[in-house]
N, C-alpha and C positions, 0 to 999 in steps of 0.2 A: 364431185366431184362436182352481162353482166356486161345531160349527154347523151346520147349514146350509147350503147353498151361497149365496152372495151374490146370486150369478146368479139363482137361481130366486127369492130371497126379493124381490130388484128388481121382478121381471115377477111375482109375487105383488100384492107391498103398494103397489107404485109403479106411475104412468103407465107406459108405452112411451117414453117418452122418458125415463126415470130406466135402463130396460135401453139404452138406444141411448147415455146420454153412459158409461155402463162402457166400450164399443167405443169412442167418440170419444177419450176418451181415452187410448188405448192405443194409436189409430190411430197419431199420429207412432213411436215406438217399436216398433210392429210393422213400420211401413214401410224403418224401421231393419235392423231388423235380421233380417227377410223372408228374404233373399238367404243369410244364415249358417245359418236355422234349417232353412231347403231345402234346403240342398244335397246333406246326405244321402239325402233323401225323394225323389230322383229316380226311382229305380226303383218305389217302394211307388203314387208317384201314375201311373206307367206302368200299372202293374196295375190300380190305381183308373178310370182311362182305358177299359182294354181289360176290365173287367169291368161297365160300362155300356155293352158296344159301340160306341165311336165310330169311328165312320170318317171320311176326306175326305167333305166335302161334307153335313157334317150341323149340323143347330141345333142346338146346347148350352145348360144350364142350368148354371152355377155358384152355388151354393147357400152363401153364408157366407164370400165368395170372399178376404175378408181384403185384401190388397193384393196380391195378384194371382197367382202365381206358379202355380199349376196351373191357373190359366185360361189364363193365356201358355203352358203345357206342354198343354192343351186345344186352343189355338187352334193353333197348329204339327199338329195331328196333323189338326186338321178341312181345314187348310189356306184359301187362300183363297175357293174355291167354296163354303168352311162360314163358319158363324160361334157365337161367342161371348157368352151376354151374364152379365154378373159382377154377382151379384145381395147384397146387403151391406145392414145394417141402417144403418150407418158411411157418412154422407155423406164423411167424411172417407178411409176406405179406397178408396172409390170416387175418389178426388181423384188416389191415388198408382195404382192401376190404370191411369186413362187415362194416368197419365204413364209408367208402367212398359211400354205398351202401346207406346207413341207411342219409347220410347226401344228398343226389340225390331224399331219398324219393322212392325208390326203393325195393319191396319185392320180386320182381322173381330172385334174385342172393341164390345163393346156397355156400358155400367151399368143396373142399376137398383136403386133406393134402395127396397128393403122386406124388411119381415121375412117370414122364411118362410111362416109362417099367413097372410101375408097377400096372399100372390100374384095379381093380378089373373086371374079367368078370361077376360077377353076376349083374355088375351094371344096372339099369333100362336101355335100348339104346338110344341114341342121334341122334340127327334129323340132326346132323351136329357138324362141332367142326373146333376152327381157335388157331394160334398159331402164336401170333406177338412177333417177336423179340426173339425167346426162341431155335428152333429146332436147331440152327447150336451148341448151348452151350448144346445140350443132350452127354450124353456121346456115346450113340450110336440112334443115331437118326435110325438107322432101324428098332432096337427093339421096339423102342416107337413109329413107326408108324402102327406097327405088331399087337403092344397091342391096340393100339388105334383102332383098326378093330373089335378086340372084342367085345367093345362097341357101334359101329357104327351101326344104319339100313342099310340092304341089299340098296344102291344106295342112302345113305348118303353123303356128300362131306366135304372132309378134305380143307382148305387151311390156307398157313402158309408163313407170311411174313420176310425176311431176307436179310441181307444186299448184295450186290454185292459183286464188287470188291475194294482192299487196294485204286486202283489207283481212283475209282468213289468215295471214300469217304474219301477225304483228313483230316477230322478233325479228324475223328478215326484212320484212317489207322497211322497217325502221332505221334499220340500221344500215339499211342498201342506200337509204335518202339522205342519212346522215354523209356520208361518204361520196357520195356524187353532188351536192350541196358543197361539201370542202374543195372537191377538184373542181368545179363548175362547170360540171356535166348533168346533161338531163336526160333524162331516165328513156329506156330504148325508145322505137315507134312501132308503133305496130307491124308486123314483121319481119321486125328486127329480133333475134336471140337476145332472154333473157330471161332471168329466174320465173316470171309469173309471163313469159309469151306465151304460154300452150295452156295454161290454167282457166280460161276464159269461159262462159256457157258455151260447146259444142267446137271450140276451135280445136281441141286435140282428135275428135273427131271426125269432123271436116278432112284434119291433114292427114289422118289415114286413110278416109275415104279417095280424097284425092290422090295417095301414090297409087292406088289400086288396090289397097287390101278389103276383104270383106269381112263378112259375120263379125262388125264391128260392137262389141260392149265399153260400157264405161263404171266404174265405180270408183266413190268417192272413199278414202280412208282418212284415218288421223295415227298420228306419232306425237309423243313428247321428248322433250329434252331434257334430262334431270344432269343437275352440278354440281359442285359445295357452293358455288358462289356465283357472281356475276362475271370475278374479277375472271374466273377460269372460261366463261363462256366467251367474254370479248378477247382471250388469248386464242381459242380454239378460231375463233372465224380471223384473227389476226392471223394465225399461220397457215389453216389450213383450208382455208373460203378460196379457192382461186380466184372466182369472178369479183368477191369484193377486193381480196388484194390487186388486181387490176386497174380497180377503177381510180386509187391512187398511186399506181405507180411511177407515173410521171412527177410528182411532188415532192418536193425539198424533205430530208430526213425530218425536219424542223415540222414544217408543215402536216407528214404523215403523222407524226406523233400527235399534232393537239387534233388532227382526225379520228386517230383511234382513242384516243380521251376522251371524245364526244362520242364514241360509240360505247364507251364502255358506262359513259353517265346515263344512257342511254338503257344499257342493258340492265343498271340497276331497277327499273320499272318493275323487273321478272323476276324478283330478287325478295324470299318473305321467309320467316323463320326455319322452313326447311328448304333454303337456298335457292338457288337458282330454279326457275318452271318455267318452260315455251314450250308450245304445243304448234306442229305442225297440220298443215292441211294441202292432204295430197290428192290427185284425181288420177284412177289408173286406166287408160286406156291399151284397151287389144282387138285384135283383127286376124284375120289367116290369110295369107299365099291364096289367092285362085287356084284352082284345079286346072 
């Protein structure tokens, strides 16, 4: 579920609601195409899973939950005695959650509509809580791991999955430059929110050490991305990439078009007799609540 990064500049210069309609509208297209971008990711949010601790029968926190897909791989593992709740800026993510839930046959999923910083502390606490794909695009991921403590059990365990490095993930790193290149933006600063800010040797680390979590681990996984084509790959990050459709949204329909033409010539690199292959490279890091 990103010059500059767009991302950060929104939650900079704009309301919260100028960061929340980036996700809205990305929501239908993410919801799209959820299901092809995961399928490879099964294993990597397995480990994401089992490196927050979850077991049957425990409260979970989904953090950035997107439209759903490892909070449903969440909620399968907590089982029915457990439960879920899929926490989303994206009133609209949250729309295909319930329904992705409700079609899995699944009633221990929960929503709730807030950004991370902003988590209520009265809330009931959590047995634990994981965050795929979301914390590098926080505006400030220290806050939101601060707030998240709020809610957390004394020696609950956070973990949260995010991309490496530009060079370990050529199909994003590429195609992220293609696009900030057309709008003539340059790529975040250090930190700044953005697909490879937390990916760094020891920086996702660091930021958990620094909000205050401890028994801090880190482990490195891999994902693929299989497709019929290339042409299907550059529509999936056209409709449902939030942070890269951001970073031209300011540009002429004219303009966007020979953008996403250079991404798509771009994506044919990944492109060989059995279609479309990128391989992702992800680093998971986790930690617990203090006692």
């Amino acid at each position: 579920m990103t010059s500059e990064n767009p991302v950060s500049r929104a939650a900079e210069t704009t309301p919260k609601s100028g960061l929340r309609s980036t996700w809205e509208k990305a929501a239908p297209g993410w919801a799209k195409w959820e299901g092809e971008f995961s399928a490879g990711l099964s294993a990597a949010t397995d480990a994401l899973i089992d490196m927050a601790a979850i077991r049957p029968g425990m409260r979970v926190l989904d953090l950035a939950c997107g439209a759903g897909n490892q909070t449903i791989q969440t909620a399968r593992r907590v089982g029915p005695s457990g439960s879920v709740v899929a926490c989303d800026i994206s009133a609209t993510m949250l729309d295909h959650v319930r329904q992705n839930a409700a079609a899995a046959n699944l009633k221990n999923i929960e929503t709730l509509e807030s950004a991370a910083e902003d988590l209520d502390e009265r809330l009931p606490p959590f047995d634990a809580a994981i965050s795929r794909l979301g914390l590098m695009l926080f505006p400030s991921p220290g806050r939101a791991l601060k707030a998240l403590q709020h809610v957390l059990k004394p020696d609950a365990r956070f973990a949260a999955l995010v991309f490496t490095t530009p060079e370990s993930n050529p199909f994003m790193a590429r195609s992220m430059a293609v696009l900030l290149r057309r709008a003539g933006k340059s790529p975040p600063k250090p930190g700044q929110p953005g697909l490879f800010a937390l990916g760094g040797k020891g920086i996702l680390e660091g930021l958990m050490r620094d909000s205050g979590l401890v028994q801090i681990q880190t482990k490195l996984v891999t994902a693929s991305l299989n497709l019929p084509s290339a042409s299907h790959a550059s529509e999936m990050m056209r409709e449902a990439f939030g942070a890269y459709r951001a970073v031209v949204a300011d540009l002429s329909d004219t303009e966007k078009l020979k953008a996403w033409n250079e991404v798509y010539e771009c994506h044919k690199q990944f492109e060989g007799v059995d279609g479309f292959r990128a391989q992702f490279d992800f680093i998971i890091g986790a930690g617990a609540k203090a006692a």
